[in-house]
C-alpha positions in Angstrom: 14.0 1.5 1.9 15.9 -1.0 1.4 12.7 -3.0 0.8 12.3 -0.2 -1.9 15.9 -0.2 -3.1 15.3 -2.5 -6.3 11.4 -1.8 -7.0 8.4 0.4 -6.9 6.9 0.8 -3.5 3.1 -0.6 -4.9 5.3 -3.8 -6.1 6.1 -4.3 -2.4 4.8 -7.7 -1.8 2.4 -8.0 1.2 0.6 -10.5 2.6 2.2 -13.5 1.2 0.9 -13.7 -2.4 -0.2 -9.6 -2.9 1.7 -6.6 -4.1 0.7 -3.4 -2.5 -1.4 -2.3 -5.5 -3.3 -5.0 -5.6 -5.9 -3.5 -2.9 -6.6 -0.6 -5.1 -6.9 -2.2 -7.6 -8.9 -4.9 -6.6 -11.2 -2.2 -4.8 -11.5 -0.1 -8.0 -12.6 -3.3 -10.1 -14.5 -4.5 -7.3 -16.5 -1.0 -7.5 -16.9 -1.8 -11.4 -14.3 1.1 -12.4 -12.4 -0.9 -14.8 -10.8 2.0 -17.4 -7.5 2.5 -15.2 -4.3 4.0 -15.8 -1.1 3.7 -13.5 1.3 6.1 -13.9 4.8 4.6 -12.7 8.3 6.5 -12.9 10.8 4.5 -10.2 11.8 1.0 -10.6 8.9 0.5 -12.6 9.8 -3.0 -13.8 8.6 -5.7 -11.6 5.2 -3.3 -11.0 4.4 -3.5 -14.5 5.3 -6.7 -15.2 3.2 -7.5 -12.1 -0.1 -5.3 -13.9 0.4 -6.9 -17.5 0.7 -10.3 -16.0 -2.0 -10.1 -13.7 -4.6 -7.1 -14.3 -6.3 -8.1 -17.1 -9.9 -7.1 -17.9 -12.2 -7.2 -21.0 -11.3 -5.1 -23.5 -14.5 -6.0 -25.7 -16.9 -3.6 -23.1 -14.4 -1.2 -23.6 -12.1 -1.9 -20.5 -8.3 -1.3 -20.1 -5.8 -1.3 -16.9 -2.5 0.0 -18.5 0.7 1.0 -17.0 1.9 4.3 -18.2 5.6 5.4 -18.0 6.6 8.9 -17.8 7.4 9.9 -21.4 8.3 13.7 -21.0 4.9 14.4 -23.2 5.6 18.3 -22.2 9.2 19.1 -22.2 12.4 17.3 -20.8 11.5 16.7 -17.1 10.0 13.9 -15.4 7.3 14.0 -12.8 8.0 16.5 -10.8 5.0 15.3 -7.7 1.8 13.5 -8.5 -0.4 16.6 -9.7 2.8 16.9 -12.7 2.1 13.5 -13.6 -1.3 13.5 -14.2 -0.7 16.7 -16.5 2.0 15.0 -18.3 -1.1 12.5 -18.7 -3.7 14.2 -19.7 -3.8 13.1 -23.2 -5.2 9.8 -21.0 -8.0 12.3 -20.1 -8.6 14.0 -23.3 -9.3 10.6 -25.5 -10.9 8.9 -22.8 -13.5 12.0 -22.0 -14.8 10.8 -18.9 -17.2 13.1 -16.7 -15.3 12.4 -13.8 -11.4 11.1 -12.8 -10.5 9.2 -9.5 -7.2 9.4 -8.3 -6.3 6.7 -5.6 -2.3 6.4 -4.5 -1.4 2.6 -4.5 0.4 2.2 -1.5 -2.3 1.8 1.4 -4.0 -1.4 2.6 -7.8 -1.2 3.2 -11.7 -2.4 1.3 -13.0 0.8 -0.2 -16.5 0.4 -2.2 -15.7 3.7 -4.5 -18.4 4.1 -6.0 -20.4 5.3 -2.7 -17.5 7.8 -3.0 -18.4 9.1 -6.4 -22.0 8.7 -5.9 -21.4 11.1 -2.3 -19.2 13.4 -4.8 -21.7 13.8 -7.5 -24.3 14.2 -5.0 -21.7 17.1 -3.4 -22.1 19.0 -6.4 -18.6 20.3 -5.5 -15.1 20.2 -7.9 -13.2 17.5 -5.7 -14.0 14.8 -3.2 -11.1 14.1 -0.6 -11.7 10.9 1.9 -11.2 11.8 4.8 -10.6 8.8 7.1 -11.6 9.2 11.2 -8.7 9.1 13.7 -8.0 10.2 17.8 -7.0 13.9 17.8 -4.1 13.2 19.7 -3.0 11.1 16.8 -3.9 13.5 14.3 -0.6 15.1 14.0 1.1 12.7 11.8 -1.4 13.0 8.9 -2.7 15.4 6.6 -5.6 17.0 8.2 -9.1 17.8 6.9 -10.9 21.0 8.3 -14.8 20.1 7.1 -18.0 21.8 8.5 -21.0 19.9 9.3 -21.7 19.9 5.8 -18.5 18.4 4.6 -17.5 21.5 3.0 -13.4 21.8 3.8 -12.5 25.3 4.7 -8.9 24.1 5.2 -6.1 21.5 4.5 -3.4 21.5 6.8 -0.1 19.3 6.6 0.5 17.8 10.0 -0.8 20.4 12.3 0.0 21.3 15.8 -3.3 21.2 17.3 -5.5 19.0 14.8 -9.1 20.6 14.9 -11.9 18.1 16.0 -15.0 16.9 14.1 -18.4 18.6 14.6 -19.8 15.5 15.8 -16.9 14.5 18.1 -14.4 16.9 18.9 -11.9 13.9 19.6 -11.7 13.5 16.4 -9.8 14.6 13.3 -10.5 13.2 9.7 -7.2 12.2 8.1 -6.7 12.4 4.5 -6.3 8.7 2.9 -4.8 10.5 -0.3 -7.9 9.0 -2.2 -9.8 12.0 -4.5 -12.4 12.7 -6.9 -12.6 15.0 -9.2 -15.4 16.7 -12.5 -13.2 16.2 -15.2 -13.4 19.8 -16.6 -12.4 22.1 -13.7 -9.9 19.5 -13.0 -7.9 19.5 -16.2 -8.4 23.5 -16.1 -6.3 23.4 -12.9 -3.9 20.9 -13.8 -3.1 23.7 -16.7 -2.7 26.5 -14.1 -0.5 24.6 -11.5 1.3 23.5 -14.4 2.0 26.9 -15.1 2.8 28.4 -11.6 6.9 28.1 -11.3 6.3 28.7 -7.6 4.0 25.1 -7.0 5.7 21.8 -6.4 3.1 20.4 -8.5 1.6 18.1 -5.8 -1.9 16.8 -5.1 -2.1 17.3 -1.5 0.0 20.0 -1.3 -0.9 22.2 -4.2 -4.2 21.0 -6.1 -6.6 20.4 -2.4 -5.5 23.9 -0.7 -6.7 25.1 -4.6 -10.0 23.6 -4.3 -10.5 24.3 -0.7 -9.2 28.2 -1.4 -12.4 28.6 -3.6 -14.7 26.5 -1.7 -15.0 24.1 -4.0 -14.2 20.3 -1.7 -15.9 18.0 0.0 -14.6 15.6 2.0 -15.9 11.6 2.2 -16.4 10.1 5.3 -14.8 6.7 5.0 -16.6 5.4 8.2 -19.9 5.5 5.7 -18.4 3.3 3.1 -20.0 -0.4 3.0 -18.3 -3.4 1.6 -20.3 -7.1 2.1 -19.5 -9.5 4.4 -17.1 -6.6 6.5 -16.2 -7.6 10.0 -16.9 -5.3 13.0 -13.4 -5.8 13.6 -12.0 -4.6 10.1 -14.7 -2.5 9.0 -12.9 1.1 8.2 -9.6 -0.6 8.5 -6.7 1.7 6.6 -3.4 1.4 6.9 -0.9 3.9 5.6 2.1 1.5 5.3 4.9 4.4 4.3 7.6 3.1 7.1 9.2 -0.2 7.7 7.4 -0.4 11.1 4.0 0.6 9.8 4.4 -2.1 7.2 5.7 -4.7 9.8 2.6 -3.6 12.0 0.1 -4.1 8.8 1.7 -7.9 8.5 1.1 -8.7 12.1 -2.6 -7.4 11.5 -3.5 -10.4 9.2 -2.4 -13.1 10.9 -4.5 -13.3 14.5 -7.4 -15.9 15.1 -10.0 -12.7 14.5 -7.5 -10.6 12.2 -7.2 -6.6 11.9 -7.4 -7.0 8.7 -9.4 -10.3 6.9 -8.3 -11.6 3.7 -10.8 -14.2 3.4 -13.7 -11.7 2.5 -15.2 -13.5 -0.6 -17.6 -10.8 -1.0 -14.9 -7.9 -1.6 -11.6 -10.4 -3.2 -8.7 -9.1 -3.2 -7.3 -10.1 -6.1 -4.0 -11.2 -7.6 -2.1 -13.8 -10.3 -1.5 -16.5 -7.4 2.2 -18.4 -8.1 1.9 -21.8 -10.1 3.5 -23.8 -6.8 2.1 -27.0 -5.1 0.3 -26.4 -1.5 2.7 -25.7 1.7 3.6 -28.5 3.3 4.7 -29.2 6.7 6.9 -32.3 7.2 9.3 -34.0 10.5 7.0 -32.0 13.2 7.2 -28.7 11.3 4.5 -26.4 12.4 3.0 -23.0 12.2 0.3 -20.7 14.9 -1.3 -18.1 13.8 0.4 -17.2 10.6 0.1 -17.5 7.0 1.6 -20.2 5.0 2.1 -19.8 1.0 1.9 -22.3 -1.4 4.8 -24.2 -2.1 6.7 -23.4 1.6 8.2 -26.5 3.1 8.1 -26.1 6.7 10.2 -29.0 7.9 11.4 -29.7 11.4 10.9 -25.7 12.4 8.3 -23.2 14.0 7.0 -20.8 12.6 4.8 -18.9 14.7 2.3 -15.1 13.8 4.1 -14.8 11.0 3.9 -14.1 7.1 5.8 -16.8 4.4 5.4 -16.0 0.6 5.7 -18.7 -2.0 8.7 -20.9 -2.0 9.9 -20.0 1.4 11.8 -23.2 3.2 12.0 -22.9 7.0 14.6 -26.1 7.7 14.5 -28.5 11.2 15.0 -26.7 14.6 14.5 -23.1 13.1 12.2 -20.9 14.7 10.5 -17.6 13.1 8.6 -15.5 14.8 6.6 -11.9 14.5 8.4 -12.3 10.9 7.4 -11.6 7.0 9.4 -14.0 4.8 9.5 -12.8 0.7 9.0 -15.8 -2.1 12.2 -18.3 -1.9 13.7 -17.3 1.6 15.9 -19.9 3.1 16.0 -20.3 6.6 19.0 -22.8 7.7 18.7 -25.5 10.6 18.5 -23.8 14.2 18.2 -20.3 12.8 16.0 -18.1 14.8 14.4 -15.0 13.4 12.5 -12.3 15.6 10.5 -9.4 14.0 12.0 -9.5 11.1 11.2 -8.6 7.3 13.5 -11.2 5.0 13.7 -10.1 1.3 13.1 -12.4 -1.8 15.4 -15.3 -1.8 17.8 -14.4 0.6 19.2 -17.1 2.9 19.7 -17.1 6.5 22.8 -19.6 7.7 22.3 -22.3 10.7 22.7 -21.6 13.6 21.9 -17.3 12.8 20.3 -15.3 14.7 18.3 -12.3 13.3 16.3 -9.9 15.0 17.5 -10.7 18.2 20.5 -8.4 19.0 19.8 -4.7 16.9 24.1 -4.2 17.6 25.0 -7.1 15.8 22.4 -6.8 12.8 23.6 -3.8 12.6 27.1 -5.0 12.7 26.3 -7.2 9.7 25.2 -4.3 7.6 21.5 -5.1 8.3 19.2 -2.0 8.9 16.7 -2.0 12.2 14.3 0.3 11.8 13.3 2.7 15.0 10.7 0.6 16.1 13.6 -2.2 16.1 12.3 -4.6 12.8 15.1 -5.7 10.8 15.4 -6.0 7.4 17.2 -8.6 5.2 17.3 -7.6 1.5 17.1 -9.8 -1.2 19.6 -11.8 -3.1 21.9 -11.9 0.9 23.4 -15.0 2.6 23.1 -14.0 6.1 26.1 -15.1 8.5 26.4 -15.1 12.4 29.3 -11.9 11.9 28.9 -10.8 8.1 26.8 -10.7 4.8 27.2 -11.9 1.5 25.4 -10.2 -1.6 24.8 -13.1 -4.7 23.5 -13.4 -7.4 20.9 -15.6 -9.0 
């Protein structure tokens, strides 16, 4: 929130022309898994409208990607956590009859071949395959934690531990769980029945299904640092971003825009992939520039400065304005001499001349805007922005 107050987090435009989902996605068609289901519940609308108008495949080899709403298939609740919708779903499971299900959350930024995944989980011989993804111990905290032997066998699962155990091969270690899993489709659906049936679960993935699997010995975990995608950079090789906080969103931004980026886009080895707005090239006219940022189509940067920032389609950045450290959504307006500092501006909201955003967190505040704790500010969409107040319109 509030970039989630009118839409589905994996709609959450990134990047300038992506949605969030788009990097799962692109990896999972990218890997050649191209029979995918999305199960949505909030908000739903502008993420599938995003799918059908832009994740198409061939459905003469037998391919589909296809949003799925909840539909209260087994009684009159909704999802009650992500293990509950996938046993609303399995119907999905049942007709299609596959010999094994991935299940990858759709909210994370990385390059993932899966396949190496599901060949190391077939290899395993094991029920489920968690990725595990390697950070600093002293990090390790913030994360769900993986507990593997040398091996890769898990003998526990713990939810933001204390004192993070280290990896057999460097105890400075701890593999984080990236919420990505495979699983053999028959034990799976078995246990979806059971947790389904156990009043006292809250029907989660991580929090219920895993400890399941690792309770009987029966997980594996992936190390992501052995997964392989052409043409990866030394520099954004293993890159993963959990981007579930304003600031870690913000951060993820400021990752693509550097001279040798976090995070490289221009991989055309490993796409990612999206519908790409029907808008002429940006154009920069009276002196308008922009360093080290990226510049959508159909921006008119004319007279201002934009500088390591992020402008979607459409965005107009007007003479003697300056943006900086910023991420602008399609059709922002930024008003002569505005100035905007590590900020996040939602879709077609306007900023007035002469405003400052960013700047002072009291009078953002003061305005209605919220600052998140690491101090970015967030604009939603559809506001005119004035020095003292805000006005909400509509289109």
């Amino acid at each position: 929130m509030p970039l989630t107050a009118d839409r589905a987090k994996p709609a959450v435009p990134f990047g300038g022309t992506y949605r969030l989902i788009d990097f799962v996605m692109s990896n999972l068609v990218n890997s050649g898994l191209r029979k995918i289901a999305v199960l949505t519940q909030y908000k739903s609308h502008s993420l599938d409208r995003h799918i059908s108008q832009t994740w198409r495949v061939s459905s003469l080899l037998g391919q589909y990607i296809m949003t799925v709403p909840a539909q209260q298939r087994t009684g009159k609740m909704w999802y009650q956590g992500s293990a509950d919708a996938i046993y609303q779903s399995l119907n999905l499971i049942r007709d299609e009859k596959p010999d094994y299900v991935v299940v990858f959350g759709a909210d994370n930024i990385y390059r993932m071949d899966v396949g190496q995944m599901l060949d190391a989980h077939i290899d395993s011989g094991r029920g489920a395959s968690i990725a595990g993804i390697r950070v600093p111990r002293s990090e390790a905290s913030a994360f769900g934690i993986i507990d593997a032997d040398a091996t890769g066998k898990i003998a526990r699962f713990l939810e933001k531990p204390a004192d993070p155990p280290g990896l057999p091969d460097s105890p400075d270690q701890s593999f984080a769980s990236m919420g990505n899993y495979i699983f053999s489709t028959a034990d799976f659906v078995e246990r979806l029945i059971s947790d389904a049936a156990d009043p006292k679960s809250k029907h989660d993935m991580g929090g219920n299904m895993i400890p399941a699997y690792v309770a009987d010995g029966d997980a594996q975990v992936y190390d992501f640092t052995t997964n392989t995608v052409p043409e990866a950079t030394d520099k954004d090789r293993n890159y993963w971003r959990d981007v579930g906080t304003i600031d870690a969103y913000h951060q993820a931004q400021m990752d693509l825009v550097s001279i040798d980026p976090e995070f490289n886009l221009y991989n055309r080895h490993w796409p990612v992939l999206t519908n790409q707005v029907q808008m002429p090239g940006a154009k920069f006219v009276n002196r308008g520039s922009a360093e080290d940022s990226i510049v959508s189509h159909g921006c008119i940067v004319s007279g201002g400065d934009v500088n390591r920032s992020v402008l979607s389609p459409g965005c107009r950045i007007h003479r003697w304005s300056r943006v900086e450290d910023s991420m602008l959504f399609e059709g922002v307006d930024i008003g002569r001499r505005a100035m905007i500092y590590r900020a996040i501006i939602d879709k077609n909201s306007i900023i007035e001349p002469g405003v400052e955003v960013g700047k002072d967190r009291g009078a953002d505040e003061a305005r209605g805007l919220y600052v998140s704790e690491g101090g970015v500010t967030v604009v939603p969409k559809n506001v005119r922005v004035f020095s003292d107040h805000t006005e909400q319109f509509l289109l």
